[in-house]
C-alpha positions in Angstrom: 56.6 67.3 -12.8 58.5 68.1 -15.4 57.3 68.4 -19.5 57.2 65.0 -21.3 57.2 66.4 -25.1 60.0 64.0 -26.2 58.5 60.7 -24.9 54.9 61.3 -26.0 56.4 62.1 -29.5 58.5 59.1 -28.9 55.2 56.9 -28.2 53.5 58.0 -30.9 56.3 56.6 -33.4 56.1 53.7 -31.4 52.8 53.4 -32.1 53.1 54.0 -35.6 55.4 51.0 -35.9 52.6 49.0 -34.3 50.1 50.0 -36.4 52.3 49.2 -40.1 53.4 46.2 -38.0 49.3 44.6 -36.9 47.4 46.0 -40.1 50.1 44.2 -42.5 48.6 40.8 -41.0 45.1 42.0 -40.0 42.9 39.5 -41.0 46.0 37.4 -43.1 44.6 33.8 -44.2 47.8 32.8 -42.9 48.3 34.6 -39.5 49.9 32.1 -37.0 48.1 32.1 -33.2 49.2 30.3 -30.0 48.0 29.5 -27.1 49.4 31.2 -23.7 49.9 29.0 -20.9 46.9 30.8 -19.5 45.0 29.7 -22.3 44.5 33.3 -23.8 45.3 33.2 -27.7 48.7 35.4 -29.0 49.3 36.6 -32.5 52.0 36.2 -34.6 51.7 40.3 -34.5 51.1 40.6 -30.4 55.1 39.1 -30.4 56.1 41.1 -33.2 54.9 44.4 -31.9 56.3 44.0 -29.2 59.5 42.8 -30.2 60.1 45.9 -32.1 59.1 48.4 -29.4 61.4 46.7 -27.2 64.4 47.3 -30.0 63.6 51.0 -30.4 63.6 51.6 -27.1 66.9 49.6 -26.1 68.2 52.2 -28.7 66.1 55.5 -27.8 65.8 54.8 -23.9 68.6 52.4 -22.8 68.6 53.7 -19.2 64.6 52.1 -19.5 62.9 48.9 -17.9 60.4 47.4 -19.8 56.6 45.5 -19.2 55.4 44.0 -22.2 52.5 41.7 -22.0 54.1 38.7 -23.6 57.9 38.9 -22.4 57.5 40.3 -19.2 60.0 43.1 -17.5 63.1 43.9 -18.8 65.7 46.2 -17.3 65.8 48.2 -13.6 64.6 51.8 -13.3 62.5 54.4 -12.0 61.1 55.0 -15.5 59.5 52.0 -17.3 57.8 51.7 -20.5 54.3 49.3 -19.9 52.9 48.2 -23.3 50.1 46.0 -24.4 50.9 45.3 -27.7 47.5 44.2 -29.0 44.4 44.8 -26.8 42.1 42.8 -27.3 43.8 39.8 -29.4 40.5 37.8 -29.7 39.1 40.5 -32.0 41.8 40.9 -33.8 42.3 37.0 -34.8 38.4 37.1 -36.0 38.4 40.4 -38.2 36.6 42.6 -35.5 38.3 45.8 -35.9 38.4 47.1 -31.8 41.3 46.1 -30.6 44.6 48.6 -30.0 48.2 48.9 -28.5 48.2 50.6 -25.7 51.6 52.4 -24.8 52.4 54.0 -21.3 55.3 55.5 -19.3 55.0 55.3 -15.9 57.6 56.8 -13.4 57.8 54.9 -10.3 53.9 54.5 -9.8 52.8 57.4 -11.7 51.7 57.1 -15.5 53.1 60.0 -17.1 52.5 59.6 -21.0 50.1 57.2 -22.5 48.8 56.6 -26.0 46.4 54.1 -27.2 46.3 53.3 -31.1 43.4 51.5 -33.1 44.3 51.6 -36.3 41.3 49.7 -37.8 38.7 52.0 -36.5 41.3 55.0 -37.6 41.9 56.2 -34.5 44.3 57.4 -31.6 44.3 58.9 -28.4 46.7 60.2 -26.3 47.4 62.1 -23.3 50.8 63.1 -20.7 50.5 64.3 -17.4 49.1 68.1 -16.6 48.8 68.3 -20.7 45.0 67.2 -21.1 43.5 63.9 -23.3 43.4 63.9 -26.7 42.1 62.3 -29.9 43.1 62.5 -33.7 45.2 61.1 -36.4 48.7 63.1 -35.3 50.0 65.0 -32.4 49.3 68.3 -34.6 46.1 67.4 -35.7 43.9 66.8 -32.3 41.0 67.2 -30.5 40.7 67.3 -26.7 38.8 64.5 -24.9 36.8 66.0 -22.0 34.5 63.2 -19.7 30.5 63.7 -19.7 28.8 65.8 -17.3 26.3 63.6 -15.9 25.3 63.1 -12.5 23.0 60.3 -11.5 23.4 56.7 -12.3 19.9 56.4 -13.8 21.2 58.7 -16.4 24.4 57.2 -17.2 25.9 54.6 -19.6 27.5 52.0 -18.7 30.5 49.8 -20.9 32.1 46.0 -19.6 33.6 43.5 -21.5 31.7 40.7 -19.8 30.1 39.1 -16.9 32.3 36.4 -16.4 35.0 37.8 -14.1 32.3 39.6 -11.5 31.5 36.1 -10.4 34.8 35.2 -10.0 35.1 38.4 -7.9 32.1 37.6 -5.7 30.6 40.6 -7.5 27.9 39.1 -9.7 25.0 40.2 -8.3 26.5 44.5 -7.2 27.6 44.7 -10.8 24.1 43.2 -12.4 22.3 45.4 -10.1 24.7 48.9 -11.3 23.6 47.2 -15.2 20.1 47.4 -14.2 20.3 51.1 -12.0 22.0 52.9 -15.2 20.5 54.3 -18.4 21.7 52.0 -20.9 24.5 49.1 -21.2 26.6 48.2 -23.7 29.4 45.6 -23.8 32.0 48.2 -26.4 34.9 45.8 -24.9 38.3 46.4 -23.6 40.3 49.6 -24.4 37.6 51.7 -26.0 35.3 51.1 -23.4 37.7 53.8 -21.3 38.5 56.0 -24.4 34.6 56.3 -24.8 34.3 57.6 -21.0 37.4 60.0 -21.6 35.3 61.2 -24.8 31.9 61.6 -23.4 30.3 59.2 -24.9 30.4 57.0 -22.0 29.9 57.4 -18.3 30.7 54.4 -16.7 33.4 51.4 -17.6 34.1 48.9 -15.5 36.2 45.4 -15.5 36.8 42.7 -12.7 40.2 41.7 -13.5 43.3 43.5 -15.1 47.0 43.8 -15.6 49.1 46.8 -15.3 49.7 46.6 -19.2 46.2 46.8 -19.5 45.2 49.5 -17.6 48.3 52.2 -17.3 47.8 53.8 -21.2 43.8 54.0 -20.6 44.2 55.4 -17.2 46.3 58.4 -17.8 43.9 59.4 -20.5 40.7 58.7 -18.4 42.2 61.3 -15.7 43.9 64.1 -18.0 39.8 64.1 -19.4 39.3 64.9 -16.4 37.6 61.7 -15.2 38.6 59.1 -12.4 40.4 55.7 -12.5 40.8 53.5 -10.1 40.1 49.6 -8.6 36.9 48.5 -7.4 38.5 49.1 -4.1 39.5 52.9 -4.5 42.9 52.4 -5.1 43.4 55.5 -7.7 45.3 54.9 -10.9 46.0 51.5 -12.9 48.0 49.5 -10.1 45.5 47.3 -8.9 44.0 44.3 -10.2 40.5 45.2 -11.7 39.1 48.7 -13.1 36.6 51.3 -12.7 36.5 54.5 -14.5 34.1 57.2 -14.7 33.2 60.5 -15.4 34.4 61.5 -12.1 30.8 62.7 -10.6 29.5 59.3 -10.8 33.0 57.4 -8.8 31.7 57.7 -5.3 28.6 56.1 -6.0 29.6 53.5 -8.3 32.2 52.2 -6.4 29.3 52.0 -3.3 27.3 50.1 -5.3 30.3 47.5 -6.4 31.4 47.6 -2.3 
């Protein structure tokens, strides 16, 4: 597959326009929230951000389709640009500083380039296809992301966002039981839950039920750290409707135990 210099640099100044665009109204008296018609709270900034990705890109890509969580798919085409423009919208709303844009190219069904960018913790991470996972402020100041080495569930630690959705999946009582096999648990939440396994600091993250937005700018950066992503089912990459990623020794027998 061929290099993909141009778009990573490209969606990394799309993220930079993100992060002026949500940290100008981060934790405004005044910032003005909806409610979706799936009763999920949007920002003022979740429409904005994405309203000037989609601009920058009818200019830098015209020939590209578009998924954006709150507009839906613009355009027709191989290559398509799939963006979250704030993960994890609840947090942001109350002053919690985890939540990110998430920023992914996929051609056809393969994620090529991803970048995910919290700019209230101060940090990025990034990764395109064959070219490893990284982390750091700018492209020319980074660190490579590599996934832990640990081998046994009893070991390893686990990150969800919640409980809720396993239910709904019929997999309350396989995901408490992984929680109670595993090391330690901790509920880090939405995007950095992933960016902690492609970093090391986290074996295991798992969530019942996902979007493509959601998933395609975590999963690239997940495997290029040499981890695994995939659905509960095995289904590899970000196409399905739920998550699991892992250090990629600990897949087989995680998925087993969520079967």
């Amino acid at each position: 597959m061929p290099s993909h210099t141009d778009d990573l640099r490209l969606a990394h100044i799309l993220a930079d326009d993100a992060d002026s665009t949500t940290m100008d109204r981060y934790k405004a008296l005044d910032l003005h929230v909806a409610t979706k018609p799936d009763l999920t709270p949007v920002s003022e900034s979740d429409r904005k951000v994405e309203d000037v990705m989609r601009k920058t890109l009818s200019r830098a890509r015209p020939r590209d389709a578009f998924v954006g969580e709150e507009e839906g798919t613009t355009g027709w085409g191989v290559r398509r640009w799939v963006v979250d423009p704030i993960d994890g919208t609840k947090n942001y709303i109350r002053g919690v500083p985890v939540w990110a844009t998430l920023i992914s190219l996929m051609i056809e069904d393969q994620v090529v380039v991803g970048v995910v960018s919290a700019p209230a913790l101060g940090r990025r991470w990034w990764a395109s296809y064959g070219d490893g996972a990284w982390t750091g402020r700018a492209l020319m100041s980074a660190q490579p992301c590599r996934v832990s080495d640990v081998a046994t569930i009893e070991d390893a630690s686990l990150s969800y966002s919640s409980l809720k959705g396993w239910e709904k999946l019929g997999k309350k009582d396989q995901f408490a039981d992984l929680m109670e096999s595993t090391w330690r648990t901790r509920a880090y939440g939405d995007f950095w839950s992933y960016m902690l396994v492609a970093e090391g600091a986290v074996d295991i993250a798992a969530e019942p039920e996902l979007n493509l937005y959601d998933m395609a700018a975590l999963a690239i950066i997940v495997d290029e750290a040499g981890g695994k992503f995939t659905s509960v089912d095995g289904t590899p990459g970000p196409t399905g409707p739920n998550a699991v990623a892992t250090n990629g020794r600990l897949h087989d027998e995680v998925l087993r135990r969520l079967a």
